[in-house]
ChimeraX commands (.cxc) that place a marker at each C-alpha (Angstrom):
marker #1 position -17.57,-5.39,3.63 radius 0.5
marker #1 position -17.85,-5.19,0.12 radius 0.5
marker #1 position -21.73,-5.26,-1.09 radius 0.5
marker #1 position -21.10,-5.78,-4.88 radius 0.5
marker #1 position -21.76,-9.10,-5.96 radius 0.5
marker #1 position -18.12,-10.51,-7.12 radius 0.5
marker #1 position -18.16,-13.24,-9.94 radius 0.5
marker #1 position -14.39,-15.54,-10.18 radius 0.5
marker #1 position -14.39,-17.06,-13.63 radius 0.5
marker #1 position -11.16,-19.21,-12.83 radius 0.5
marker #1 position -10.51,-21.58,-9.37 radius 0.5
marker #1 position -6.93,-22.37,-9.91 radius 0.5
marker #1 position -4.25,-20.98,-7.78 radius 0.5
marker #1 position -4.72,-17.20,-8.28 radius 0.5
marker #1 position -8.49,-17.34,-8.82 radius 0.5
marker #1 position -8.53,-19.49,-5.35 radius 0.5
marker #1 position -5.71,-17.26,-3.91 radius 0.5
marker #1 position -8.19,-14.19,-4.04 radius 0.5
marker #1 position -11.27,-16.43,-2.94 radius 0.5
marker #1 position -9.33,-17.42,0.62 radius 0.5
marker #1 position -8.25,-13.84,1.04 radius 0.5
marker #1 position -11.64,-12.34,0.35 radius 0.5
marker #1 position -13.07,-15.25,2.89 radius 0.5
marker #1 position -10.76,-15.36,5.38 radius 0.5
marker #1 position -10.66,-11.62,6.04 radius 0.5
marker #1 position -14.31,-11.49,6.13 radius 0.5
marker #1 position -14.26,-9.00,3.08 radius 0.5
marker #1 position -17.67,-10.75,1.64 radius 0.5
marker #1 position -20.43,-12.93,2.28 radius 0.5
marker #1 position -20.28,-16.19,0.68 radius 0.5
marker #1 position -23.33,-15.40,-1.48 radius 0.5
marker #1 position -22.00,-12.32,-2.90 radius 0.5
marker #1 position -19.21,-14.31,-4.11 radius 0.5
marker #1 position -20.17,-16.67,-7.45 radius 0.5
marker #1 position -17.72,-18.90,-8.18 radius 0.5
marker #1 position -17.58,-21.01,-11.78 radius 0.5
marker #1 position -14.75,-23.19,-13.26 radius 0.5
marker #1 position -14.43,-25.49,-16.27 radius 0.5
marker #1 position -13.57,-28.26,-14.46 radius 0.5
marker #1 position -16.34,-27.42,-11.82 radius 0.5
marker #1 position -14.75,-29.95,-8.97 radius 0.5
marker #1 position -12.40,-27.11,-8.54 radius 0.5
marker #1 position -14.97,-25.05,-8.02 radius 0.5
marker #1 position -17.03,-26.85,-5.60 radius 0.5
marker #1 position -14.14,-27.26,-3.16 radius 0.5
marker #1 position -14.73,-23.67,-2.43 radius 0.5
marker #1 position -18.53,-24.33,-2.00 radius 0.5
marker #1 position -17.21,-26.93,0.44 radius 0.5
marker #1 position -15.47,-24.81,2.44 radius 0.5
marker #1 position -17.10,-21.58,2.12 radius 0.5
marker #1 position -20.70,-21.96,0.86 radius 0.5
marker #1 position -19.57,-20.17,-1.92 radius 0.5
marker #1 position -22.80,-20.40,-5.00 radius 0.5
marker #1 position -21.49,-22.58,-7.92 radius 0.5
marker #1 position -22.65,-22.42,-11.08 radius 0.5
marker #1 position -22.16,-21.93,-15.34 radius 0.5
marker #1 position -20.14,-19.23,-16.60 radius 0.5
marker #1 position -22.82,-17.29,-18.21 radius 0.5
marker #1 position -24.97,-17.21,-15.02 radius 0.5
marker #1 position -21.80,-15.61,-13.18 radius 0.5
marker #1 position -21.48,-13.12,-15.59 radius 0.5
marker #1 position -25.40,-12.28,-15.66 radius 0.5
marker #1 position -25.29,-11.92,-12.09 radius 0.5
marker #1 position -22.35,-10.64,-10.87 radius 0.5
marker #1 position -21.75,-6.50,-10.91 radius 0.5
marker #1 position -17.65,-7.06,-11.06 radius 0.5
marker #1 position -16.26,-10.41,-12.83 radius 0.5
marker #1 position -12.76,-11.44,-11.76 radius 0.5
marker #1 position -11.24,-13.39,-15.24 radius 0.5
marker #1 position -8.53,-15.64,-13.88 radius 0.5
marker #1 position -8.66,-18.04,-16.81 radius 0.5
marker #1 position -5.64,-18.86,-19.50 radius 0.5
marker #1 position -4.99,-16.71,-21.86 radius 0.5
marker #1 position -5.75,-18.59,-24.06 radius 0.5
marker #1 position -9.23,-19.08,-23.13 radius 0.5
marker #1 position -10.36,-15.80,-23.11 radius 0.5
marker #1 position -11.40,-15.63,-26.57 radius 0.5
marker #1 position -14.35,-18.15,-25.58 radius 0.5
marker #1 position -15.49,-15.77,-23.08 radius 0.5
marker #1 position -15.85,-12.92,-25.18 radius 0.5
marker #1 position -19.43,-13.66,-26.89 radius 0.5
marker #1 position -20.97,-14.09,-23.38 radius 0.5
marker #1 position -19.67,-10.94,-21.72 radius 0.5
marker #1 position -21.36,-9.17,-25.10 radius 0.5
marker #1 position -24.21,-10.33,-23.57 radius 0.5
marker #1 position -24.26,-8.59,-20.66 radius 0.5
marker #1 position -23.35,-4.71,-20.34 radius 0.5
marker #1 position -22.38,-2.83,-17.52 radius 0.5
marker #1 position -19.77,-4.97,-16.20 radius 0.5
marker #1 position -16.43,-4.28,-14.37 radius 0.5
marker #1 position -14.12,-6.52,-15.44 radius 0.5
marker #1 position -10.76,-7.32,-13.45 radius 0.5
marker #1 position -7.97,-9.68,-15.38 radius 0.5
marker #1 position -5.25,-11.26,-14.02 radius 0.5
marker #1 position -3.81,-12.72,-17.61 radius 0.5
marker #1 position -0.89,-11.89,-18.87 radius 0.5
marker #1 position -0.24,-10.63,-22.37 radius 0.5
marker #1 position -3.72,-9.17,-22.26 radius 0.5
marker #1 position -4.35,-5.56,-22.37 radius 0.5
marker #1 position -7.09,-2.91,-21.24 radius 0.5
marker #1 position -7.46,-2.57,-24.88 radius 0.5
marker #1 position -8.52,-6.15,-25.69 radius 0.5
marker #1 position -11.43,-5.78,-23.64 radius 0.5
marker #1 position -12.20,-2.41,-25.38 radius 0.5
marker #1 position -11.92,-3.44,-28.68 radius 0.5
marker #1 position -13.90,-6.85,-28.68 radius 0.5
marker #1 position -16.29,-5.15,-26.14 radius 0.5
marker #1 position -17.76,-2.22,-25.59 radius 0.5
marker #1 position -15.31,1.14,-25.85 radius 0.5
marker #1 position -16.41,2.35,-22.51 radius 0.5
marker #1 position -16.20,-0.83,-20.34 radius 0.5
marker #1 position -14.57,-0.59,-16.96 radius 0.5
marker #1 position -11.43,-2.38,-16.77 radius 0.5
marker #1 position -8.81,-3.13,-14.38 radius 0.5
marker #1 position -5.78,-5.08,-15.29 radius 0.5
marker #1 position -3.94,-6.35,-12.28 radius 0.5
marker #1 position -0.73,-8.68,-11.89 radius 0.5
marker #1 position -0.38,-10.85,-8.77 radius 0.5
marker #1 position 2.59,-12.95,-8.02 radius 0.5
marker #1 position 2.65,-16.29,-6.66 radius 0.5
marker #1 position 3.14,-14.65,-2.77 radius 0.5
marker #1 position -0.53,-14.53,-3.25 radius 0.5
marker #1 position -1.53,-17.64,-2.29 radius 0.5
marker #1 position -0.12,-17.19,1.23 radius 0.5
marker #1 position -1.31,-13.27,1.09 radius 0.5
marker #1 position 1.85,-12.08,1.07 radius 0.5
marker #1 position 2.01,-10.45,-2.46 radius 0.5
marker #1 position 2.79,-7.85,-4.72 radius 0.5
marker #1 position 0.03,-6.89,-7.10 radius 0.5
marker #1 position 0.72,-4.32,-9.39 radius 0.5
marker #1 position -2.95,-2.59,-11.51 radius 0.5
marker #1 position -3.77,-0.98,-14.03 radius 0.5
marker #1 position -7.21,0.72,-14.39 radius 0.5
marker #1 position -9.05,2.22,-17.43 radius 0.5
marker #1 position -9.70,5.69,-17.42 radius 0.5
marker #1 position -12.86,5.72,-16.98 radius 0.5
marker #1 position -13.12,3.25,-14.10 radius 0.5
marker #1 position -15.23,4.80,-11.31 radius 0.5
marker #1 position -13.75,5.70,-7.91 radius 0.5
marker #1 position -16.19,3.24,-6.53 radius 0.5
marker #1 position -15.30,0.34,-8.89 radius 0.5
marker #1 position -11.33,1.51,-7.88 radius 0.5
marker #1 position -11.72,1.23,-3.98 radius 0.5
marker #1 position -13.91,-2.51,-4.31 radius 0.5
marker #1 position -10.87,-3.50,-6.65 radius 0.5
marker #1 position -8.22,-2.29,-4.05 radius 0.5
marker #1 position -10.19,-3.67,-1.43 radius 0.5
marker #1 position -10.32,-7.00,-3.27 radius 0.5
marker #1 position -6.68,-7.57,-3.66 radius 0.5
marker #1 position -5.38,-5.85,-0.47 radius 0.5
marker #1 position -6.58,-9.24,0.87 radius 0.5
marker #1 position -3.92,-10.44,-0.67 radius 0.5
marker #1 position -0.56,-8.70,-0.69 radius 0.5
marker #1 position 0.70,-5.33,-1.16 radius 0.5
marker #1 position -1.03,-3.13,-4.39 radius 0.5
marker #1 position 0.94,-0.90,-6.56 radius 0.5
marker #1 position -1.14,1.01,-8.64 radius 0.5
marker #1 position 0.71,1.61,-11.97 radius 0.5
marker #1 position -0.02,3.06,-15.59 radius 0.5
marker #1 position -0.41,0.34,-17.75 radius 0.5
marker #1 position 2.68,0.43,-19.91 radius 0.5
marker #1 position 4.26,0.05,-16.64 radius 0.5
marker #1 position 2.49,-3.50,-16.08 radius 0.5
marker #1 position 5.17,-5.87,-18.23 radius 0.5
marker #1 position 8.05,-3.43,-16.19 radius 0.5
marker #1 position 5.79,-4.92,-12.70 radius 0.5
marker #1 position 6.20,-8.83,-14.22 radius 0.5
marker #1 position 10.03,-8.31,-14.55 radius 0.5
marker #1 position 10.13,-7.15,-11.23 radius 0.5
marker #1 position 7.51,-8.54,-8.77 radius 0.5
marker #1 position 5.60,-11.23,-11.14 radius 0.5
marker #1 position 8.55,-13.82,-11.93 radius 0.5
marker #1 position 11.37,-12.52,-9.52 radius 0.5
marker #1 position 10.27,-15.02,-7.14 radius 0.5
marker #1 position 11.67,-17.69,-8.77 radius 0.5
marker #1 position 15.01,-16.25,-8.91 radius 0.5
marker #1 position 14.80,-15.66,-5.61 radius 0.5
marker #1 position 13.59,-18.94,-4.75 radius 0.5
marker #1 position 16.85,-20.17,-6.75 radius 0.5
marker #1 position 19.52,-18.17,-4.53 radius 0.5
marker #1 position 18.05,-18.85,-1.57 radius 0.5
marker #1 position 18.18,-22.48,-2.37 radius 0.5
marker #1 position 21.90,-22.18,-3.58 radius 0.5
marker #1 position 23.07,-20.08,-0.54 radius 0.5
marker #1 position 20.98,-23.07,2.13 radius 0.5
marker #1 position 22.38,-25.83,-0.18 radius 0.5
marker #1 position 25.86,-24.50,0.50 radius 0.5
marker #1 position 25.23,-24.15,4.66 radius 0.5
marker #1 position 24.57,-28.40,3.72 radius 0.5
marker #1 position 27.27,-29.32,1.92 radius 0.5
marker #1 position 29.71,-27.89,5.10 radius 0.5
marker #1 position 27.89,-29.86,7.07 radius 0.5
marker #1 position 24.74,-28.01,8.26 radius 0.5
marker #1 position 20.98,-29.76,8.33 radius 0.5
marker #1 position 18.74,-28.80,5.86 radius 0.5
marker #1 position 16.00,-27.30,7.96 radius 0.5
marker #1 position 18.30,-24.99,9.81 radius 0.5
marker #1 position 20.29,-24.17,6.92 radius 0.5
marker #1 position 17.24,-23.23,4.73 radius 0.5
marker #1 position 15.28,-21.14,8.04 radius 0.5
marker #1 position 18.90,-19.28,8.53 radius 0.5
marker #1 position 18.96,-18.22,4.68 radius 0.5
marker #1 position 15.00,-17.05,4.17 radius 0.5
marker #1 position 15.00,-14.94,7.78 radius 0.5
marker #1 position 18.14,-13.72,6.58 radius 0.5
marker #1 position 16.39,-12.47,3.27 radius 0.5
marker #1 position 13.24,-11.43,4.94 radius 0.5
marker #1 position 15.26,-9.38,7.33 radius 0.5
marker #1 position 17.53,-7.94,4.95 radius 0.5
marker #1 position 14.29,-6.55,2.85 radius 0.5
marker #1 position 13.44,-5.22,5.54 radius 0.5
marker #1 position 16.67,-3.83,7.03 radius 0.5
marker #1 position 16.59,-2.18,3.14 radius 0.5
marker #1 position 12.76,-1.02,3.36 radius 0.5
marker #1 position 13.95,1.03,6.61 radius 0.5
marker #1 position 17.13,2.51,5.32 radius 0.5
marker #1 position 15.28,2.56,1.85 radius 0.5
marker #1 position 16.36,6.36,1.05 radius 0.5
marker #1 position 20.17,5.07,1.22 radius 0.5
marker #1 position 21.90,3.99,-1.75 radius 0.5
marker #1 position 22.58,0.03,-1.92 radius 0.5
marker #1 position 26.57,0.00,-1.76 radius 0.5
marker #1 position 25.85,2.77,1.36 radius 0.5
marker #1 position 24.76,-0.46,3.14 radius 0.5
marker #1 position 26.69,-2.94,1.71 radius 0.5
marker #1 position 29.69,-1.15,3.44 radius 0.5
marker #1 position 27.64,-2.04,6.83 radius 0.5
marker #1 position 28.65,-5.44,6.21 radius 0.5
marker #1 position 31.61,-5.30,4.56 radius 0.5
marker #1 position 35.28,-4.45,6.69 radius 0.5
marker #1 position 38.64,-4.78,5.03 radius 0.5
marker #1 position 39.98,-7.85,4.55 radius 0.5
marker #1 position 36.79,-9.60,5.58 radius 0.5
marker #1 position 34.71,-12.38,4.72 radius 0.5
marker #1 position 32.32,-9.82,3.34 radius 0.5
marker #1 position 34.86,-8.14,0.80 radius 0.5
marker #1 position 36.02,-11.87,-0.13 radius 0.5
marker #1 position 32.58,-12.49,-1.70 radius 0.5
marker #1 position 31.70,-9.47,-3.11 radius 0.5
marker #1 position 34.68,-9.89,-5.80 radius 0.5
marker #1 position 33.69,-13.27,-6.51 radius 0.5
marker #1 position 30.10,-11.41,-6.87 radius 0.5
marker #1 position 31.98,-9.36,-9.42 radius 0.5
marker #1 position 33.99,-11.70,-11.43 radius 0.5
marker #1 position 31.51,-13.43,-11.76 radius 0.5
marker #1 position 28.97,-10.49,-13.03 radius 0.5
marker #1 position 26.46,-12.08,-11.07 radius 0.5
marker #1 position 24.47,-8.53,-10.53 radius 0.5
marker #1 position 24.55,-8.23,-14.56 radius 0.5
marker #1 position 23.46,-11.58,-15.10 radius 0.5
marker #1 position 20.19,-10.56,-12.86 radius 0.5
marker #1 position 19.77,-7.60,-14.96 radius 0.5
marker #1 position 20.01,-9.28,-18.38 radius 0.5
marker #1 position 17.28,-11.90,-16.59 radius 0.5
marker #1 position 15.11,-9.08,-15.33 radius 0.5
marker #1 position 15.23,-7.46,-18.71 radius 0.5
marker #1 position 14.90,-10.53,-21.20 radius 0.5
marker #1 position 11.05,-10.90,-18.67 radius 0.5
marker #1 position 10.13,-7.48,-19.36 radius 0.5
marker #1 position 11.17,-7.67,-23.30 radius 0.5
marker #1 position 9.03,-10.58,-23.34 radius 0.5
marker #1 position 6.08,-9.37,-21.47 radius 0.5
marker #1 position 5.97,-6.74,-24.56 radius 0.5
marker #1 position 6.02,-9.69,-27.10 radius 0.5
marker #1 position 2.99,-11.41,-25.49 radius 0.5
marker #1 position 0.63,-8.45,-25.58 radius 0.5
marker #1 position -2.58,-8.77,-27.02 radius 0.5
marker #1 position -4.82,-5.37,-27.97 radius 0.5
marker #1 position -7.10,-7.32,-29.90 radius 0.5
marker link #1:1,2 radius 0.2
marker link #1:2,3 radius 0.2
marker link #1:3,4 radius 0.2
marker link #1:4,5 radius 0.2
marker link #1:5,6 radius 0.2
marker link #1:6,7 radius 0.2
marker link #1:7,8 radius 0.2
marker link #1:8,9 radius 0.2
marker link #1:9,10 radius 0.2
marker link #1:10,11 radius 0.2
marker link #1:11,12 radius 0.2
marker link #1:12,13 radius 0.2
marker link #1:13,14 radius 0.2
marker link #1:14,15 radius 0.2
marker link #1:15,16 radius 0.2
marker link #1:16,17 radius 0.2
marker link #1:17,18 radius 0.2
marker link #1:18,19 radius 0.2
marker link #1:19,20 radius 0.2
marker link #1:20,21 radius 0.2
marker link #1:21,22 radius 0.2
marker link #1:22,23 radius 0.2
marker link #1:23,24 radius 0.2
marker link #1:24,25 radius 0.2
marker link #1:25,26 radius 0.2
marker link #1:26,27 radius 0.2
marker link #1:27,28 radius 0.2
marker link #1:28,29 radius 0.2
marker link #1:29,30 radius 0.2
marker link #1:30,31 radius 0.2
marker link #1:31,32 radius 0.2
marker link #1:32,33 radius 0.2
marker link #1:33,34 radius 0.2
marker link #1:34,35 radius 0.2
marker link #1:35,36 radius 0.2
marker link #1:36,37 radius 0.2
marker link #1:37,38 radius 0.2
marker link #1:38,39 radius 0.2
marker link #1:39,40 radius 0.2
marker link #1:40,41 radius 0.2
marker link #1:41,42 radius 0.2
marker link #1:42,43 radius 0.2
marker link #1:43,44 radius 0.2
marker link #1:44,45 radius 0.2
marker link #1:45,46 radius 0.2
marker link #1:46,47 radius 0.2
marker link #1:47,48 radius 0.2
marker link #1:48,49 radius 0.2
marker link #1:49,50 radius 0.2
marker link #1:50,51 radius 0.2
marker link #1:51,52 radius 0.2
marker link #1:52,53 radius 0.2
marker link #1:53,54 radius 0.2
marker link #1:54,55 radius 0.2
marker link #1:55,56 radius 0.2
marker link #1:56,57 radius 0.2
marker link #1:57,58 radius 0.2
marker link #1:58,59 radius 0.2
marker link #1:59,60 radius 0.2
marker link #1:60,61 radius 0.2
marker link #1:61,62 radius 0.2
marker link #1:62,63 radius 0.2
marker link #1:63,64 radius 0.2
marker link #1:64,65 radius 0.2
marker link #1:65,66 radius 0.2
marker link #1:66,67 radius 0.2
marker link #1:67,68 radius 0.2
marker link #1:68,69 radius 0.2
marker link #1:69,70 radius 0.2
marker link #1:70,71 radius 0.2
marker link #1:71,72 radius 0.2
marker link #1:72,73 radius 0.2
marker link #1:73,74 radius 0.2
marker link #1:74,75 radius 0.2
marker link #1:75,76 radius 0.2
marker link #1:76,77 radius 0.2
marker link #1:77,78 radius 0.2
marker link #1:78,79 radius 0.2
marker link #1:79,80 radius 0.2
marker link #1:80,81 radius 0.2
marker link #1:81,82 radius 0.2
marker link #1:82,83 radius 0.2
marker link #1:83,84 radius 0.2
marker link #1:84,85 radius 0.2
marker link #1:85,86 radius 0.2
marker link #1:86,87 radius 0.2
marker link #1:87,88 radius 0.2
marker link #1:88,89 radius 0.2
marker link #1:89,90 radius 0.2
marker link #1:90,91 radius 0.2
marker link #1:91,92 radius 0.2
marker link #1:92,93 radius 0.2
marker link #1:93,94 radius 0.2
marker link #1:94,95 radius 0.2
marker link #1:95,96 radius 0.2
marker link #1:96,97 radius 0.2
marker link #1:97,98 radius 0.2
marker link #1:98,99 radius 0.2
marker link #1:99,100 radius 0.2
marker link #1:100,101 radius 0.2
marker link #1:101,102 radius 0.2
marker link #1:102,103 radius 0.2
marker link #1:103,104 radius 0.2
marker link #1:104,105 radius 0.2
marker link #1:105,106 radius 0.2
marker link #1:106,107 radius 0.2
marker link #1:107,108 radius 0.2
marker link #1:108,109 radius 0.2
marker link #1:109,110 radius 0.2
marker link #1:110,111 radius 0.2
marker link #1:111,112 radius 0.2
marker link #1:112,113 radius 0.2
marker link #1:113,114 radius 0.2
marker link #1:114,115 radius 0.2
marker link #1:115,116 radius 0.2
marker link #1:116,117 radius 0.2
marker link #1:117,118 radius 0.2
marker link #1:118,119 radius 0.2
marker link #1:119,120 radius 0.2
marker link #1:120,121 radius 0.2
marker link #1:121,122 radius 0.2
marker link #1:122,123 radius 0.2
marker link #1:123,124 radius 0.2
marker link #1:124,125 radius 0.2
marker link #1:125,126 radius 0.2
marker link #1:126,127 radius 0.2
marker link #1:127,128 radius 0.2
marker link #1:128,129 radius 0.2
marker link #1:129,130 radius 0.2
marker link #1:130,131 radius 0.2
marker link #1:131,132 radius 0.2
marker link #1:132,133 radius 0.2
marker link #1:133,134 radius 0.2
marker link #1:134,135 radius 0.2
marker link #1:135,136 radius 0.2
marker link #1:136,137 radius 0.2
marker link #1:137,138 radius 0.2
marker link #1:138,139 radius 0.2
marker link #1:139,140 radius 0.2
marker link #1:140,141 radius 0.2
marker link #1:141,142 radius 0.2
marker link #1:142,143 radius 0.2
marker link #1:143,144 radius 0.2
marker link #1:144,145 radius 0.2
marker link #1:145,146 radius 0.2
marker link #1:146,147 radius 0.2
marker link #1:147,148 radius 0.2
marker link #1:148,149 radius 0.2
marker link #1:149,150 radius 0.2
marker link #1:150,151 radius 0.2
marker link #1:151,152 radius 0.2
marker link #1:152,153 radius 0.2
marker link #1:153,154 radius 0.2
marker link #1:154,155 radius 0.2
marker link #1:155,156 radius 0.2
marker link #1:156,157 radius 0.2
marker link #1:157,158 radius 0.2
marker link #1:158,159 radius 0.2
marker link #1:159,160 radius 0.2
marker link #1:160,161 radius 0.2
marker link #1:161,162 radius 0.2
marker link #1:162,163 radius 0.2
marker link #1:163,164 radius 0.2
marker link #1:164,165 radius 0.2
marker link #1:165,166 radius 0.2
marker link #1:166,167 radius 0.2
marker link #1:167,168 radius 0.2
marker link #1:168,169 radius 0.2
marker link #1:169,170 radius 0.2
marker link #1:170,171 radius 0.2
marker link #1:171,172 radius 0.2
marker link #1:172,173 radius 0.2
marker link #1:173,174 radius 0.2
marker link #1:174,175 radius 0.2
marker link #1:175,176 radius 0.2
marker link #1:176,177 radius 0.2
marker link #1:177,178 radius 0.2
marker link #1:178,179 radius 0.2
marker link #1:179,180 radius 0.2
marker link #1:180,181 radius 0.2
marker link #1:181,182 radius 0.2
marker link #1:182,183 radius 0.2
marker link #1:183,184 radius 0.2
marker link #1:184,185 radius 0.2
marker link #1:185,186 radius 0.2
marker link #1:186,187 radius 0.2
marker link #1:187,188 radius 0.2
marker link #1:188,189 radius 0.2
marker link #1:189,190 radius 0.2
marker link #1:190,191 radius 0.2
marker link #1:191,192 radius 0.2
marker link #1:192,193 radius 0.2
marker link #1:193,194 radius 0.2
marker link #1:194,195 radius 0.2
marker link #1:195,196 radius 0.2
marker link #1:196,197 radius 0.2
marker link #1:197,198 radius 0.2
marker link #1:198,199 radius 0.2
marker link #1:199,200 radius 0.2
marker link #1:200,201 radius 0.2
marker link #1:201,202 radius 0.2
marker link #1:202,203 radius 0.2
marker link #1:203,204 radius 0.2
marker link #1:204,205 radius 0.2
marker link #1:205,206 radius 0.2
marker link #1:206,207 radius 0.2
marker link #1:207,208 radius 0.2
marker link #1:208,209 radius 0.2
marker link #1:209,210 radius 0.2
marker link #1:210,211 radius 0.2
marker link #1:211,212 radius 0.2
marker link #1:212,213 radius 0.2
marker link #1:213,214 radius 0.2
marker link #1:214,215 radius 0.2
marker link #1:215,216 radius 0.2
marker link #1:216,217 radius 0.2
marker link #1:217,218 radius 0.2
marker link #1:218,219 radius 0.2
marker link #1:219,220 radius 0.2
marker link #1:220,221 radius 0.2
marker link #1:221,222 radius 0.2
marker link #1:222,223 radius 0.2
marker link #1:223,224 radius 0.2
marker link #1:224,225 radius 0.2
marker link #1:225,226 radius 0.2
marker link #1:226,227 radius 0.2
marker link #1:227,228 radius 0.2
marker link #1:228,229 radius 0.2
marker link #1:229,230 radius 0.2
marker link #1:230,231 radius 0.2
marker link #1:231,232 radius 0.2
marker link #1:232,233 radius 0.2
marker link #1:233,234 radius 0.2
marker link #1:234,235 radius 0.2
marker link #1:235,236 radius 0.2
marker link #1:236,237 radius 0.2
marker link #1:237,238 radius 0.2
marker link #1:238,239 radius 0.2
marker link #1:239,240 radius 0.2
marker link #1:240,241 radius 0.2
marker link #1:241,242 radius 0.2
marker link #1:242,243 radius 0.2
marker link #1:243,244 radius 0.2
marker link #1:244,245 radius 0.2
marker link #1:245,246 radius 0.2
marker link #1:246,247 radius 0.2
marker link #1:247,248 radius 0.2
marker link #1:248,249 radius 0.2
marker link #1:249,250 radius 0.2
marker link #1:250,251 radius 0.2
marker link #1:251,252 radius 0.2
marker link #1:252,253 radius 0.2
marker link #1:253,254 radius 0.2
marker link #1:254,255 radius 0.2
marker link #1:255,256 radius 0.2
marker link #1:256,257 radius 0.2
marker link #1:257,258 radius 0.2
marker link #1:258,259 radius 0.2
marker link #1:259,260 radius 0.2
marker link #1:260,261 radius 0.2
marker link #1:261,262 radius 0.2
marker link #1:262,263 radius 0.2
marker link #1:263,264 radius 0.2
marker link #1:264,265 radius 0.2
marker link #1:265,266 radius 0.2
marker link #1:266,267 radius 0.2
marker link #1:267,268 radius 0.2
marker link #1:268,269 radius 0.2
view
């Protein structure tokens, strides 16, 4: 159980995401966990459920040993003044565009930071999150961090130039895939097949597939495409409508134009 006293500036879905898997794993006691939000209803629904202490934003930060900032970007600025306040923080963000070296520059030059990148499997625990740590975060401040978001989802832990590469990949991929898997299911309907099966055939076909890949991970992809495939199948069929179509560039190209402007949004100061 983690001892350090854990402040979440930020209730909305990722902010809350990390409070249920902190709570529901039994990773901390409700009164090392301080909870603040601007509209503080949001807040309190976690005090509701979890006994969770509410309070003002400066109090969390006074109080807490490692703040989680899972604000807008945007907002961040108005934060800045209060954490000068306060030293010897370890600060955790999970906003994008901002870097280690925002916190360094408008703070002090030695503060620990971790920058970390959840995606939106979060919320049910099921999700890739991808950090970043300063240098000079300590091993201790690493494994509470680690332990924080394993209650979440997978963590990758990558060098920071490497975090706008984890957005293209993990961060907004979901919603592509959330797109095909809708287009193959809405197919299944149009032949005639009901929406619930259609949909349940499609996602435990991709879950299984993943998985089917994650085993057989050190073979190359068209090694098990010819699993599938036999000639003059249905298989072949749609892989050269696949290809006419440059359906596996178009991905790329969408991949890519996320990552390009992951760079753009980057703030350092």
């Amino acid at each position: 159980m983690i001892s350090k006293v854990i402040g979440v500036i930020g209730t909305g879905n990722m902010g809350g995401a990390i409070i249920d898997g902190l709570m529901s794993k039994g990773i901390i006691s409700p009164d090392n966990l301080l909870l603040t939000n601007r509209d503080i209803d949001k807040a309190n629904r976690y005090y509701d459920k979890y006994k969770t202490p509410v309070m003002g934003a400066e109090e969390v930060i006074e109080r807490s040993d490692i703040i989680l900032i899972a604000v807008k970007p945007k907002d961040i600025d108005s934060l800045i003044p209060i954490f000068k306040k306060y030293s010897n923080k370890v600060l955790i963000s999970v906003l994008a565009g901002i870097t280690i070296d925002y916190f360094r520059n408008n703070l002090d030059a030695e503060i620990q930071v971790a920058r970390a990148m959840p995606n939106i499997p979060s919320t049910i625990s099921k999700g890739v999150i991808s950090i970043s740590y300063s240098e000079n975060t300590s091993g201790e401040s690493r494994d509470v961090i680690d332990n924080i978001f394993s209650s979440i989802g997978e963590v990758y832990h990558v060098e920071e130039r490497l975090i706008n590469i984890s957005t293209g990949l993990s961060g907004s991929s979901p919603a592509y895939m959330f797109l095909i898997i809708d287009a193959i299911a809405k197919v299944g309907i149009d032949y005639g097949m009901d929406r619930s099966t259609a949909f349940d055939m499609v996602i435990d076909t991709m879950i299984g597939s993943a998985m089917f890949m994650r085993e057989y991970s050190q073979i190359e992809a068209d090694t098990l495409v010819s699993k599938v495939t036999s000639p003059g199948g249905t298989t072949i069929e749609g892989l050269r409508v696949l290809n006419e179509k440059n359906i596996l560039d178009g991905i790329s190209s969408t991949i890519k134009t996320v990552i390009e402007k992951s760079f753009s949004m980057e703030r350092k100061d």
